[in-house]
PyMOL Python script that loads the backbone (N, CA, C, O; Angstrom):
from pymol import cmd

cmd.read_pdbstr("""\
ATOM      1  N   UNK A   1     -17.539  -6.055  23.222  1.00  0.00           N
ATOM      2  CA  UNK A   1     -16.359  -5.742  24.026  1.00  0.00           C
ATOM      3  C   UNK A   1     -16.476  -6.459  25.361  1.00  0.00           C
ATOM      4  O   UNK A   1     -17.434  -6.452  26.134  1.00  0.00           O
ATOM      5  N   UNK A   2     -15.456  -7.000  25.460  1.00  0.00           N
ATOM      6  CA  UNK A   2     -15.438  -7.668  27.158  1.00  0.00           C
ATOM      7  C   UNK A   2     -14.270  -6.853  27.927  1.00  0.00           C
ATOM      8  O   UNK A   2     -13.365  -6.137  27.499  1.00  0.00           O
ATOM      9  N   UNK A   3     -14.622  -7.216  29.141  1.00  0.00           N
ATOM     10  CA  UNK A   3     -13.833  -6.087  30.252  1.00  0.00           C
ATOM     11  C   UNK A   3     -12.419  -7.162  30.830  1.00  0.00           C
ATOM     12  O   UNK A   3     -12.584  -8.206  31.461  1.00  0.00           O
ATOM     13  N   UNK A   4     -11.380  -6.719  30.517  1.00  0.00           N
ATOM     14  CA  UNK A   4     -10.070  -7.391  31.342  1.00  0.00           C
ATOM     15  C   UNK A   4     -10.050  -7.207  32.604  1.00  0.00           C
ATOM     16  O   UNK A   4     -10.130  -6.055  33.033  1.00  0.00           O
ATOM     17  N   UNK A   5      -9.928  -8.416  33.570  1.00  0.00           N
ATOM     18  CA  UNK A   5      -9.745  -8.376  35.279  1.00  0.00           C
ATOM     19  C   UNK A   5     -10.697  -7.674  35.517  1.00  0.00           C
ATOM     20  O   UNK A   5     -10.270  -6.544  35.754  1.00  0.00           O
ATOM     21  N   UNK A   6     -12.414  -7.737  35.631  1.00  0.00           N
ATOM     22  CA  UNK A   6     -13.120  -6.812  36.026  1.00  0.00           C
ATOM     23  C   UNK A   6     -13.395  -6.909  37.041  1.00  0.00           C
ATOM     24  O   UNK A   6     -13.644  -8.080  37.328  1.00  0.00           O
ATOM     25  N   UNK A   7     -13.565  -5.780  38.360  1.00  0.00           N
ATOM     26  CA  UNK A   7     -14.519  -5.947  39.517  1.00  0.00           C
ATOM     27  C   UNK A   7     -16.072  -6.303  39.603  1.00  0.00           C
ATOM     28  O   UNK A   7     -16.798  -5.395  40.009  1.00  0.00           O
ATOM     29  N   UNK A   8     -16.420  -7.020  39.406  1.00  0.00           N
ATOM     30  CA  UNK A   8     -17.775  -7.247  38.745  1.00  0.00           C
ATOM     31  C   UNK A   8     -18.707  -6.584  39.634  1.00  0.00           C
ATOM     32  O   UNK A   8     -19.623  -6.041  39.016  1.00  0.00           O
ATOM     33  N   UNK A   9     -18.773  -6.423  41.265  1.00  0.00           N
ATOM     34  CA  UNK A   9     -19.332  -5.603  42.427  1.00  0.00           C
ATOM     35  C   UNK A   9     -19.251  -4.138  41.963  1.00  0.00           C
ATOM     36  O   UNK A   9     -20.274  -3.454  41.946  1.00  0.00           O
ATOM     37  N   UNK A  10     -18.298  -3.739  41.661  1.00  0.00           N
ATOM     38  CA  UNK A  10     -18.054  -2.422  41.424  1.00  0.00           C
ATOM     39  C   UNK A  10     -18.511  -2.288  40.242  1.00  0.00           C
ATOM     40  O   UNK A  10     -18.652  -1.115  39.897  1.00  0.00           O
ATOM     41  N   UNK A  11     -18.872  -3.284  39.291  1.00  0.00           N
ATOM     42  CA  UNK A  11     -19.178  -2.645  38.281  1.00  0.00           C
ATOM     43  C   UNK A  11     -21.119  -2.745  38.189  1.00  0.00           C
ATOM     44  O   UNK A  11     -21.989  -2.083  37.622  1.00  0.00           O
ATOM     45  N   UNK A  12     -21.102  -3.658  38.868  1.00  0.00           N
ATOM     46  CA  UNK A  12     -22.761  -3.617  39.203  1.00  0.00           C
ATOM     47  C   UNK A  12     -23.050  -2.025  39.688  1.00  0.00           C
ATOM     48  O   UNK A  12     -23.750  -1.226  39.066  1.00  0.00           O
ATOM     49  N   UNK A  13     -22.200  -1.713  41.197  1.00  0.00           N
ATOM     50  CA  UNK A  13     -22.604  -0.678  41.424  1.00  0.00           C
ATOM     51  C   UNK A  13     -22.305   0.523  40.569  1.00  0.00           C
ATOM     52  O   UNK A  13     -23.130   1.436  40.600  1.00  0.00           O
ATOM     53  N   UNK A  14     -21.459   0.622  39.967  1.00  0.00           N
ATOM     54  CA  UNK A  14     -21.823   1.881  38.821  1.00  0.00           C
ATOM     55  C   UNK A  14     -22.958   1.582  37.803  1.00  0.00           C
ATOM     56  O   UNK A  14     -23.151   2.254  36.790  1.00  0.00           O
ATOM     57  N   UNK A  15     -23.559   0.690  38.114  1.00  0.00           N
ATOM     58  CA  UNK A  15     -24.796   0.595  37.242  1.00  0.00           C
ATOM     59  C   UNK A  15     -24.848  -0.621  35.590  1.00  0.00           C
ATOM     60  O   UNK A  15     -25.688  -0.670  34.692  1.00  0.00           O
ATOM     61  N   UNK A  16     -23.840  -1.256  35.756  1.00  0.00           N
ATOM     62  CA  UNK A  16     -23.836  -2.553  34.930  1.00  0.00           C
ATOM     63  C   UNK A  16     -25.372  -3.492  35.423  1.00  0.00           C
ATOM     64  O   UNK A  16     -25.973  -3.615  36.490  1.00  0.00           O
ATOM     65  N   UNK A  17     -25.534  -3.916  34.312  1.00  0.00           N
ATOM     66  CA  UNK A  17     -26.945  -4.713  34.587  1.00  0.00           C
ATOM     67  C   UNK A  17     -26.284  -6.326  35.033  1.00  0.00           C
ATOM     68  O   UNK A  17     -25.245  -6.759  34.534  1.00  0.00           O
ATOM     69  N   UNK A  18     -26.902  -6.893  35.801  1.00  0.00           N
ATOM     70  CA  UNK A  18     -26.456  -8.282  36.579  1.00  0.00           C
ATOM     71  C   UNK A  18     -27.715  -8.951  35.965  1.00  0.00           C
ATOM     72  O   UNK A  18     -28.908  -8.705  36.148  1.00  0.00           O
ATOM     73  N   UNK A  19     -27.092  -9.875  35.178  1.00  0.00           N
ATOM     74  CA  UNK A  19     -27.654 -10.924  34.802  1.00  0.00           C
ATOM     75  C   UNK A  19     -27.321 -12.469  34.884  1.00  0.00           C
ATOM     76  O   UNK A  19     -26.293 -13.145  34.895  1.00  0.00           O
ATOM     77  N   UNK A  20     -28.811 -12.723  34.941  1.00  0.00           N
ATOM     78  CA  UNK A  20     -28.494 -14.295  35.374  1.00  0.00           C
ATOM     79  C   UNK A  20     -28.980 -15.133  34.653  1.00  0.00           C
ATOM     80  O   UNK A  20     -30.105 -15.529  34.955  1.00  0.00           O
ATOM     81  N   UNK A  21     -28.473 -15.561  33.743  1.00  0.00           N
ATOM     82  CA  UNK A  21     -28.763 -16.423  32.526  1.00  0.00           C
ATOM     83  C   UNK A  21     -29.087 -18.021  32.657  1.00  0.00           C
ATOM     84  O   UNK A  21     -29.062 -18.719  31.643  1.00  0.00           O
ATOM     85  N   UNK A  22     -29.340 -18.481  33.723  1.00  0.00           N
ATOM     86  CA  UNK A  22     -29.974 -19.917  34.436  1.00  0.00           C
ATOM     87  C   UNK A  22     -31.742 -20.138  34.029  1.00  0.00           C
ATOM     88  O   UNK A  22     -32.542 -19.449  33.396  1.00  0.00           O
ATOM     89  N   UNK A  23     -31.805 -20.981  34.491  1.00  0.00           N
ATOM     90  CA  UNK A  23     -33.500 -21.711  33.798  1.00  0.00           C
ATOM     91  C   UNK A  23     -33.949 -20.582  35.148  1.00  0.00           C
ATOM     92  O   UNK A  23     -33.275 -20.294  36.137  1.00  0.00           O
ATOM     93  N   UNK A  24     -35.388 -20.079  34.737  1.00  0.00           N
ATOM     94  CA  UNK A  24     -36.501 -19.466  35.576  1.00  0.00           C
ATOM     95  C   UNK A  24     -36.468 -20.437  37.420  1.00  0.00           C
ATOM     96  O   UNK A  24     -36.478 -20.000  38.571  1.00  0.00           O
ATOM     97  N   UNK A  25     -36.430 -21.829  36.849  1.00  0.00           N
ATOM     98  CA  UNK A  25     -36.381 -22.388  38.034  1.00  0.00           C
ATOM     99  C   UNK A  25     -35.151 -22.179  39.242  1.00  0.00           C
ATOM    100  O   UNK A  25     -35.199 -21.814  40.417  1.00  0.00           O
ATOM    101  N   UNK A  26     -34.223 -22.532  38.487  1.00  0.00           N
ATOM    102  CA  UNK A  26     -32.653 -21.968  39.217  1.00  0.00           C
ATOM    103  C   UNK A  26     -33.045 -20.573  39.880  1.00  0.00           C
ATOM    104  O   UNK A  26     -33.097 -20.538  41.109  1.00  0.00           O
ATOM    105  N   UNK A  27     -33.254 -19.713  39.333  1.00  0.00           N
ATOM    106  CA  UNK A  27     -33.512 -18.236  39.394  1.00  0.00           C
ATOM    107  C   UNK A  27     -34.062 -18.058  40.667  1.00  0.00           C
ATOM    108  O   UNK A  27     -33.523 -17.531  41.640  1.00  0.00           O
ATOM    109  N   UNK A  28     -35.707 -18.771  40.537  1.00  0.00           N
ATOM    110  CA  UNK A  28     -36.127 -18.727  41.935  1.00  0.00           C
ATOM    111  C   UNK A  28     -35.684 -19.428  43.353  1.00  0.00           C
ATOM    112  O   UNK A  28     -35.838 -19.067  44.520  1.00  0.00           O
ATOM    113  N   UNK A  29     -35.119 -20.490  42.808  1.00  0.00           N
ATOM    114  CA  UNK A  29     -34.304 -21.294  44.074  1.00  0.00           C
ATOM    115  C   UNK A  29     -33.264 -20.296  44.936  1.00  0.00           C
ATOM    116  O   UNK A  29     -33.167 -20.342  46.162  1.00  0.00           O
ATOM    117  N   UNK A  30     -32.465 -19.339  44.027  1.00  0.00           N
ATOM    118  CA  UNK A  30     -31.606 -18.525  44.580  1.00  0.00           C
ATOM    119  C   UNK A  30     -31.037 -17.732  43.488  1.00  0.00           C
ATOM    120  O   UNK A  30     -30.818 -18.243  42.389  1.00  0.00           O
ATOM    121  N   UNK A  31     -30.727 -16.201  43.810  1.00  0.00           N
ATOM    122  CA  UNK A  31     -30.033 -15.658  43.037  1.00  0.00           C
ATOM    123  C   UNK A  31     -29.629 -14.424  43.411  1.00  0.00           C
ATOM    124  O   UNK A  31     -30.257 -13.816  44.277  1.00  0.00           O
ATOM    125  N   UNK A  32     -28.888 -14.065  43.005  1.00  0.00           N
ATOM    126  CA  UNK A  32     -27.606 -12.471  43.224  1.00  0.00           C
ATOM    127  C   UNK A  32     -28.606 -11.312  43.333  1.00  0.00           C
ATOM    128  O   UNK A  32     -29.316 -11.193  42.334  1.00  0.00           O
ATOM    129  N   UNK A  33     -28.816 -10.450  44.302  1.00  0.00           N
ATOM    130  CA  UNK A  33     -29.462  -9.513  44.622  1.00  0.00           C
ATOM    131  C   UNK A  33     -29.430  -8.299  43.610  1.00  0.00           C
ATOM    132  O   UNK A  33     -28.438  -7.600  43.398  1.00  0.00           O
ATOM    133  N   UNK A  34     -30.881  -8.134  42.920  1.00  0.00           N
ATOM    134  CA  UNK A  34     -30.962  -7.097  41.420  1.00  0.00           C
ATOM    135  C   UNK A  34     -30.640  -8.282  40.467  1.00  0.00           C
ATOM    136  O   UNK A  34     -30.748  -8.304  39.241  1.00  0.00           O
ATOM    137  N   UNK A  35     -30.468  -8.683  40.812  1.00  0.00           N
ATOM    138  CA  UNK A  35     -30.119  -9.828  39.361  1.00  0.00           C
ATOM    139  C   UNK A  35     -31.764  -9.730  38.453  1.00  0.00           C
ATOM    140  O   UNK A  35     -32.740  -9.782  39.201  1.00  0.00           O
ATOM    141  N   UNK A  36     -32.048  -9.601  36.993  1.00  0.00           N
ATOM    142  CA  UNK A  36     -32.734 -10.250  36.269  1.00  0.00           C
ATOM    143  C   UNK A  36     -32.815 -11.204  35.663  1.00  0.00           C
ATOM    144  O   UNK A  36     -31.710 -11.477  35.193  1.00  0.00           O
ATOM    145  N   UNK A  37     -33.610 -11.955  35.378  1.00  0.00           N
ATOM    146  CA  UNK A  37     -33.242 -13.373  34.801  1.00  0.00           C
ATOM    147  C   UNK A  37     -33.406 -13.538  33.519  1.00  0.00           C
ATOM    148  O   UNK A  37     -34.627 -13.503  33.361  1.00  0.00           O
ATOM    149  N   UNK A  38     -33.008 -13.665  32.718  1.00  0.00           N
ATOM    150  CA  UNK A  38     -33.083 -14.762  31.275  1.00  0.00           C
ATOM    151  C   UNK A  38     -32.083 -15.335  30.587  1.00  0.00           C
ATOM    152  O   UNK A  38     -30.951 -15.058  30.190  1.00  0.00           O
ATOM    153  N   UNK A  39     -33.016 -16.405  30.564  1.00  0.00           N
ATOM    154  CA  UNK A  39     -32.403 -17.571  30.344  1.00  0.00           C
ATOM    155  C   UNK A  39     -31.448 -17.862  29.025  1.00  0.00           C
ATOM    156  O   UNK A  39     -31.889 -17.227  28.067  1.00  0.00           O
ATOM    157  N   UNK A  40     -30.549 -18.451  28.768  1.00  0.00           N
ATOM    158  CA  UNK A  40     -29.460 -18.073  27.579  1.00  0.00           C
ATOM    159  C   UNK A  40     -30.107 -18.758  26.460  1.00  0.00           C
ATOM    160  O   UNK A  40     -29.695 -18.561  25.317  1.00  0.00           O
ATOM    161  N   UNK A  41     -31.269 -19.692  26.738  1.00  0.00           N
ATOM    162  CA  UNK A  41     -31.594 -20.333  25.093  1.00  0.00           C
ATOM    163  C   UNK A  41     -32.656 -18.912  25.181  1.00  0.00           C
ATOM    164  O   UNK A  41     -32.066 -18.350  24.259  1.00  0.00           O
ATOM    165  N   UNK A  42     -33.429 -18.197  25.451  1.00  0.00           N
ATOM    166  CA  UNK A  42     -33.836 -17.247  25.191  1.00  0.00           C
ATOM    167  C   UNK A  42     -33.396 -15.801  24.883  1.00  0.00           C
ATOM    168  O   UNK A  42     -34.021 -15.031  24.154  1.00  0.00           O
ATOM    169  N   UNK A  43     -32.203 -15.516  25.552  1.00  0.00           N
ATOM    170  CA  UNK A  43     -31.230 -14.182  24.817  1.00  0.00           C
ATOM    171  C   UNK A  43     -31.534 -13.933  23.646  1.00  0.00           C
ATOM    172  O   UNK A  43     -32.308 -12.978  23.723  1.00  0.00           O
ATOM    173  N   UNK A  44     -31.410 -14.186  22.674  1.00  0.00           N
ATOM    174  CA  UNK A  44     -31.330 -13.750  21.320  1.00  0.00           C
ATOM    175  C   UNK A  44     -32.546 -13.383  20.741  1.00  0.00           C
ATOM    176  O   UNK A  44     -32.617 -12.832  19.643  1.00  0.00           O
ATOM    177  N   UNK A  45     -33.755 -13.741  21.621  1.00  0.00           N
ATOM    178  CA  UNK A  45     -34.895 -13.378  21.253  1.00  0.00           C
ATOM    179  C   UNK A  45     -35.205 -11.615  22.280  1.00  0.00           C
ATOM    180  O   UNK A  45     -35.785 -10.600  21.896  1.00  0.00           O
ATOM    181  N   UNK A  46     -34.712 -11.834  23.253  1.00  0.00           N
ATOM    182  CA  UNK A  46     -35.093 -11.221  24.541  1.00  0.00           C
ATOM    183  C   UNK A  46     -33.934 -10.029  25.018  1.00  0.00           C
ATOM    184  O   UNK A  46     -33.785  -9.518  26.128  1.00  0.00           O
ATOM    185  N   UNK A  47     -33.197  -9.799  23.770  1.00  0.00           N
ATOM    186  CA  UNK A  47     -32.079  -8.444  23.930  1.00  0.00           C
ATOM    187  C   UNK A  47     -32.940  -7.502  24.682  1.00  0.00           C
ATOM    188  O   UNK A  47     -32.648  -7.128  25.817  1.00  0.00           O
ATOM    189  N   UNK A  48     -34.175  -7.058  23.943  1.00  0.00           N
ATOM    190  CA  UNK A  48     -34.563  -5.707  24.422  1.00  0.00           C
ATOM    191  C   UNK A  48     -34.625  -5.755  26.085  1.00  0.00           C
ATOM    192  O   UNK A  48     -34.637  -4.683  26.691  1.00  0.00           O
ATOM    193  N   UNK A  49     -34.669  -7.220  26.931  1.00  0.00           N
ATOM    194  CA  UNK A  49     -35.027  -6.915  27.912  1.00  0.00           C
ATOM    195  C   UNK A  49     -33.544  -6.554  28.725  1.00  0.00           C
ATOM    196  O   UNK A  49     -33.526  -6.203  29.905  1.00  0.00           O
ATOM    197  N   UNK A  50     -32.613  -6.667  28.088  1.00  0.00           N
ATOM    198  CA  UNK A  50     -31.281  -6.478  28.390  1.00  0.00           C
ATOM    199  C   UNK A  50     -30.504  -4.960  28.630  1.00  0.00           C
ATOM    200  O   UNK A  50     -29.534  -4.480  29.217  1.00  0.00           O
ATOM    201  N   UNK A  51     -31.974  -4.451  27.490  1.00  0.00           N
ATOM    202  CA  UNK A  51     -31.813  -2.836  27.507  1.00  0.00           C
ATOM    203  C   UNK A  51     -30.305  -2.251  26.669  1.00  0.00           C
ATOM    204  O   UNK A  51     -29.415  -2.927  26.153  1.00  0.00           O
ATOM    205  N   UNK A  52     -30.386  -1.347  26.732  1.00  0.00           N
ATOM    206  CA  UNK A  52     -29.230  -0.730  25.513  1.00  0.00           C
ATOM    207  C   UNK A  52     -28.138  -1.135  25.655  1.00  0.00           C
ATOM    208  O   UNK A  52     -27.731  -1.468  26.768  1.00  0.00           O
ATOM    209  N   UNK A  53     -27.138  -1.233  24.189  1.00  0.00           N
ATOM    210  CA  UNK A  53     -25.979  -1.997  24.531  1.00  0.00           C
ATOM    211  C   UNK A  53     -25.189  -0.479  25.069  1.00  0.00           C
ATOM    212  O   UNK A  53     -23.969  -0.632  25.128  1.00  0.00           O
ATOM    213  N   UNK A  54     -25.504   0.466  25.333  1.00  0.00           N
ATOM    214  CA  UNK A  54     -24.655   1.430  25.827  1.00  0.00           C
ATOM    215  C   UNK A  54     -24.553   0.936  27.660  1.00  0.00           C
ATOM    216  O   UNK A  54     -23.425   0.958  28.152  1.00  0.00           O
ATOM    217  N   UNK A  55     -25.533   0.592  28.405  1.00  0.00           N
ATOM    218  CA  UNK A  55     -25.312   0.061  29.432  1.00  0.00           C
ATOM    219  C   UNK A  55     -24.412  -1.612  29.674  1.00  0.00           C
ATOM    220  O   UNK A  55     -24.701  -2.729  29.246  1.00  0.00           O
ATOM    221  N   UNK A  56     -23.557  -1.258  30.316  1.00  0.00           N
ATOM    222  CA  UNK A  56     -22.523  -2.560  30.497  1.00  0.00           C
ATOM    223  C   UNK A  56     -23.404  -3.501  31.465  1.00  0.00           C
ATOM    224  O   UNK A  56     -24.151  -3.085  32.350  1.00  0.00           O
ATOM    225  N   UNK A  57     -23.118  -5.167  31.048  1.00  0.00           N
ATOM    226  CA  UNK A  57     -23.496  -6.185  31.265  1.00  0.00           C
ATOM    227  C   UNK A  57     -22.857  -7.186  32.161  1.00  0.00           C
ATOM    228  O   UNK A  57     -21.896  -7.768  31.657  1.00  0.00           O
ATOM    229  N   UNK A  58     -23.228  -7.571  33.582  1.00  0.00           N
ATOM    230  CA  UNK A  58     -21.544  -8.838  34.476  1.00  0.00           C
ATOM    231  C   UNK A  58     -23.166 -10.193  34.290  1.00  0.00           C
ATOM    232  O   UNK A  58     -24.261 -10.068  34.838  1.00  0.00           O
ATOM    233  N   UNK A  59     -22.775 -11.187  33.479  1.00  0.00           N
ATOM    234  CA  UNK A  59     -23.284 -12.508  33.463  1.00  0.00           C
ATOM    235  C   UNK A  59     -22.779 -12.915  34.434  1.00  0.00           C
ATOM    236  O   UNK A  59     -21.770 -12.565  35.045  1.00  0.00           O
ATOM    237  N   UNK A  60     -23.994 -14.210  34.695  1.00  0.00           N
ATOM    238  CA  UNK A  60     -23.612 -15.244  35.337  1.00  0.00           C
ATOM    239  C   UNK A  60     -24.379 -16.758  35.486  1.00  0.00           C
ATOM    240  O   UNK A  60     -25.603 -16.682  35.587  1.00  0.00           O
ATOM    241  N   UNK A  61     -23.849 -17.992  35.507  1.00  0.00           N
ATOM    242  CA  UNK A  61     -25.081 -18.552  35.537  1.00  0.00           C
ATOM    243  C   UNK A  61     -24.323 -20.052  36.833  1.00  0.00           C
ATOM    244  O   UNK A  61     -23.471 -19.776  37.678  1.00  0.00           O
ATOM    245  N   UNK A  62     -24.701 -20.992  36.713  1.00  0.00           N
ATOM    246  CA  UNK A  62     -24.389 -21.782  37.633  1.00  0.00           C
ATOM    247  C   UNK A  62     -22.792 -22.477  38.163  1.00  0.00           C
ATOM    248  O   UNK A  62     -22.336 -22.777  39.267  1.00  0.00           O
ATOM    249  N   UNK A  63     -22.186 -22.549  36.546  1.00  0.00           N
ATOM    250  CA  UNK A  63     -20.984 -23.351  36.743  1.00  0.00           C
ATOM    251  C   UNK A  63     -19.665 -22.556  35.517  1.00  0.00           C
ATOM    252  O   UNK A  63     -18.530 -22.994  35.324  1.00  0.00           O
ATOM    253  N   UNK A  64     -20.153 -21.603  35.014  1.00  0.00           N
ATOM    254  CA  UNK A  64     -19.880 -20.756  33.637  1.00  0.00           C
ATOM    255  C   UNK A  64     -19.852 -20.817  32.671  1.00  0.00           C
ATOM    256  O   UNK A  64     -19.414 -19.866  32.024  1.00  0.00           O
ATOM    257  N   UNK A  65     -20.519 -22.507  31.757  1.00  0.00           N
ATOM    258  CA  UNK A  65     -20.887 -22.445  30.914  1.00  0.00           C
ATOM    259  C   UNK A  65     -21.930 -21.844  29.932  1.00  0.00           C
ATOM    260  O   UNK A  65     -21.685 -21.683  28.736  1.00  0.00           O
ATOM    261  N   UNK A  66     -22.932 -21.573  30.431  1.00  0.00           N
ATOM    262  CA  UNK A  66     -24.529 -20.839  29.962  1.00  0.00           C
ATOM    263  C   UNK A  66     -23.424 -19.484  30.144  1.00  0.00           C
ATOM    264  O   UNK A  66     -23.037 -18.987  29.087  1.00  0.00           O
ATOM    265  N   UNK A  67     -22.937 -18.908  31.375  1.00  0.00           N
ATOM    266  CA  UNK A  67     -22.502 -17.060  30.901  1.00  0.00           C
ATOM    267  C   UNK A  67     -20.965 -17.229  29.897  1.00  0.00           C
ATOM    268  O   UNK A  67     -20.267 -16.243  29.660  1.00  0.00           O
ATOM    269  N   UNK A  68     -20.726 -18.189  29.549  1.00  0.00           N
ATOM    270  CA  UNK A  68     -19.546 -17.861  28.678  1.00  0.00           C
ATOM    271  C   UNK A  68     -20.580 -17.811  27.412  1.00  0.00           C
ATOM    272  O   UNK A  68     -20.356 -16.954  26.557  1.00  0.00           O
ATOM    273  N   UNK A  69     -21.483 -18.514  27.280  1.00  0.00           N
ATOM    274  CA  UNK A  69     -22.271 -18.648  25.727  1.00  0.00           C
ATOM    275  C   UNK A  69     -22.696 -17.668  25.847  1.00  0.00           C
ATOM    276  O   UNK A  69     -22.696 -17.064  24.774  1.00  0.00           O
ATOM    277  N   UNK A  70     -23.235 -16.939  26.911  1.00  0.00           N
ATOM    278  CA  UNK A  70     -24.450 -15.633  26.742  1.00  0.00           C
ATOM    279  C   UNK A  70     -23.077 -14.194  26.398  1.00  0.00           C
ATOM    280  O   UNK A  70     -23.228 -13.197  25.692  1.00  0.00           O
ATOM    281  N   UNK A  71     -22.045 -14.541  27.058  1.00  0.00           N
ATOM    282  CA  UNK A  71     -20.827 -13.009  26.894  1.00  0.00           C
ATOM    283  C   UNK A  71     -20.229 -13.161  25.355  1.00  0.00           C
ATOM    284  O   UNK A  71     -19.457 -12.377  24.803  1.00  0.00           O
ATOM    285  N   UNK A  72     -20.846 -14.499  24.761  1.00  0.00           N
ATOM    286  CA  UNK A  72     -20.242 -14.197  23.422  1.00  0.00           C
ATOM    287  C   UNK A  72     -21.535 -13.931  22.538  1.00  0.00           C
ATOM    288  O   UNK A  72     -21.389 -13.709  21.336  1.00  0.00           O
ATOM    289  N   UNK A  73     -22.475 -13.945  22.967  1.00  0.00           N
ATOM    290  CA  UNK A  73     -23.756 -13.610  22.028  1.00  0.00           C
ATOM    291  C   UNK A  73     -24.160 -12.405  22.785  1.00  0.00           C
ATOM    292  O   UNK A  73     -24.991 -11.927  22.013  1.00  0.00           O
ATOM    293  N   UNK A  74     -24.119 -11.805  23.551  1.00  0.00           N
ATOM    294  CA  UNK A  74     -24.092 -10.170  24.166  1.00  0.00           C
ATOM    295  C   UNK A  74     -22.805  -9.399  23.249  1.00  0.00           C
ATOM    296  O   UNK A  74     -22.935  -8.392  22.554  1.00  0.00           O
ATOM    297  N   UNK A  75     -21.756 -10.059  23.438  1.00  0.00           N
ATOM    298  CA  UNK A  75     -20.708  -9.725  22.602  1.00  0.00           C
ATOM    299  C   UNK A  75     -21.100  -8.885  21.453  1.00  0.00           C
ATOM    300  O   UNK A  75     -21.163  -7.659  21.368  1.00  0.00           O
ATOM    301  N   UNK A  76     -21.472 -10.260  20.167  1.00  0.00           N
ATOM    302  CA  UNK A  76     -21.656  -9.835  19.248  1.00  0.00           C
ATOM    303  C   UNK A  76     -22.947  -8.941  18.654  1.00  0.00           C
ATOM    304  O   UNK A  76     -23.212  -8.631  17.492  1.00  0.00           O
ATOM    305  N   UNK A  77     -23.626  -8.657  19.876  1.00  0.00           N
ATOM    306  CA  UNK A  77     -24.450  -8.077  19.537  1.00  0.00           C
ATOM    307  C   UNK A  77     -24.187  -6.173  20.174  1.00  0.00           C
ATOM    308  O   UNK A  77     -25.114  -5.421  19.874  1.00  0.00           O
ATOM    309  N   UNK A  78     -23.132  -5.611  20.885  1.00  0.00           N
ATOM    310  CA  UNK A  78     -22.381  -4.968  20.405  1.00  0.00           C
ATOM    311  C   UNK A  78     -22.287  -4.494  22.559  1.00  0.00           C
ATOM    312  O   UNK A  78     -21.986  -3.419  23.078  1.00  0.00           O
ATOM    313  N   UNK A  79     -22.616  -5.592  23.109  1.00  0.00           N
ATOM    314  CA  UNK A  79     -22.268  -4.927  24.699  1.00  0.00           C
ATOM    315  C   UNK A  79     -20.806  -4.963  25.058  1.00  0.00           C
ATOM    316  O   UNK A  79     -19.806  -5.258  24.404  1.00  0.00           O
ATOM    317  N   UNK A  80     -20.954  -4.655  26.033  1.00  0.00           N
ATOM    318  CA  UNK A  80     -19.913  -5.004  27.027  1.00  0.00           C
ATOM    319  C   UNK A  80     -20.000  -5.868  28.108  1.00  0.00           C
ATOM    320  O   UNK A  80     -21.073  -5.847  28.711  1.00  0.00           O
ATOM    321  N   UNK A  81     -18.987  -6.757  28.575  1.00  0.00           N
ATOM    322  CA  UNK A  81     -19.738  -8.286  29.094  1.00  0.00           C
ATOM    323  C   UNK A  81     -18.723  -8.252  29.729  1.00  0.00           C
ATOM    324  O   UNK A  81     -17.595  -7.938  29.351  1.00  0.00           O
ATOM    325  N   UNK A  82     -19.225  -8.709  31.143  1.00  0.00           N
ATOM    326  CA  UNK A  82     -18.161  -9.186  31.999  1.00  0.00           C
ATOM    327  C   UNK A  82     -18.430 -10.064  32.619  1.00  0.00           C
ATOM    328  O   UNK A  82     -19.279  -9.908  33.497  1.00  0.00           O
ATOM    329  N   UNK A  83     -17.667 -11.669  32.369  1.00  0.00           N
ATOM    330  CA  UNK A  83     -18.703 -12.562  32.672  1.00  0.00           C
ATOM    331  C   UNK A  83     -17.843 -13.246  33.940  1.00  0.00           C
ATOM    332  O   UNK A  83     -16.713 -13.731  34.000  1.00  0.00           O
ATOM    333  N   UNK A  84     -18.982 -13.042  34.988  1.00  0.00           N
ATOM    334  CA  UNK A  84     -18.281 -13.455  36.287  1.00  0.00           C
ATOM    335  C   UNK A  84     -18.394 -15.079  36.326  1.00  0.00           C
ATOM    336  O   UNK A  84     -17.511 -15.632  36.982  1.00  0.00           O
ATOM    337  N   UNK A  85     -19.342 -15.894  35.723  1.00  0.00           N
ATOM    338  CA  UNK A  85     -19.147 -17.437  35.457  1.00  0.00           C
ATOM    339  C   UNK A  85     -19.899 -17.797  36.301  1.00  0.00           C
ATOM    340  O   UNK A  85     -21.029 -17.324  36.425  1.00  0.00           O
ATOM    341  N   UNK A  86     -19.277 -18.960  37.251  1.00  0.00           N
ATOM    342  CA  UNK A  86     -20.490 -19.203  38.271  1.00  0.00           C
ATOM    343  C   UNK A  86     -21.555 -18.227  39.326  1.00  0.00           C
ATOM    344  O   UNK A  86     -20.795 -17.290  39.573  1.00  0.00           O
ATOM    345  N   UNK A  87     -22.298 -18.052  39.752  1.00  0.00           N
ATOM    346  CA  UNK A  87     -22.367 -17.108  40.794  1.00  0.00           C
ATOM    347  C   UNK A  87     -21.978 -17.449  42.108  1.00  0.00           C
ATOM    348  O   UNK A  87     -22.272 -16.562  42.909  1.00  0.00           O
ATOM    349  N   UNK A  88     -21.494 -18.296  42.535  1.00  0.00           N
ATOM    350  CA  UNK A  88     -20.288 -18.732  43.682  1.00  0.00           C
ATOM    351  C   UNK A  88     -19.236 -17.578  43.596  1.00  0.00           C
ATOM    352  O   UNK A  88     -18.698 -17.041  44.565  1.00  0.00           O
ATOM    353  N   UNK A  89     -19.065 -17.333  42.496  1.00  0.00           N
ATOM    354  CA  UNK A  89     -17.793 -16.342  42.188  1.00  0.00           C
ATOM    355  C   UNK A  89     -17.753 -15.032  42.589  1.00  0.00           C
ATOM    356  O   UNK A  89     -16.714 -14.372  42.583  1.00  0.00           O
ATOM    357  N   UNK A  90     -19.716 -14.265  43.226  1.00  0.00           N
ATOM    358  CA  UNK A  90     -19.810 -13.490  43.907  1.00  0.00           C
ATOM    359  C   UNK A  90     -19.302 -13.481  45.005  1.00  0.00           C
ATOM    360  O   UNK A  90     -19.465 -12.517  45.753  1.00  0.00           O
TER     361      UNK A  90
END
""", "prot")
cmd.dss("prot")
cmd.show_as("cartoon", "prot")
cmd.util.cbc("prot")
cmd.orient("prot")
């Protein structure tokens, strides 16, 4: 399930997990405060670290390609995704 027009701030703060789906390196150069990192060629191995699909998900990664791939493979694996795209977009 993906979220229509989401507040992605507001939805962090009710407790959506902020993820940042960029290389480890990106990650450390800079990134969205609480953000966890993993990386989108690793997702599919690394759900559990994503934690239950009952908790809602706002992606993001540099330019919104990597979080459009990661909100359709969170997707189908049964979250809720709200993919904010670049993180500029914070």
């Amino acid at each position: 399930m993906t979220f229509e027009t989401p507040n992605h701030r507001e939805l962090v703060a009710k407790g959506a997990l902020l993820l940042d789906v960029r290389t480890p390196a990106e990650f450390c150069a800079g990134h969205l405060a609480d953000a966890i990192n993993v990386p989108v060629q690793e997702l599919p191995a690394r759900l559990c670290d994503v934690g239950p699909t009952s908790r809602p998900v706002v992606v993001y990664c540099r330019s919104g390609g990597r979080s459009a791939m990661a909100r359709a493979l969170l997707t189908r694996a049964g979250y809720q995704v709200a993919d904010l795209g670049p993180m500029t977009a914070w």
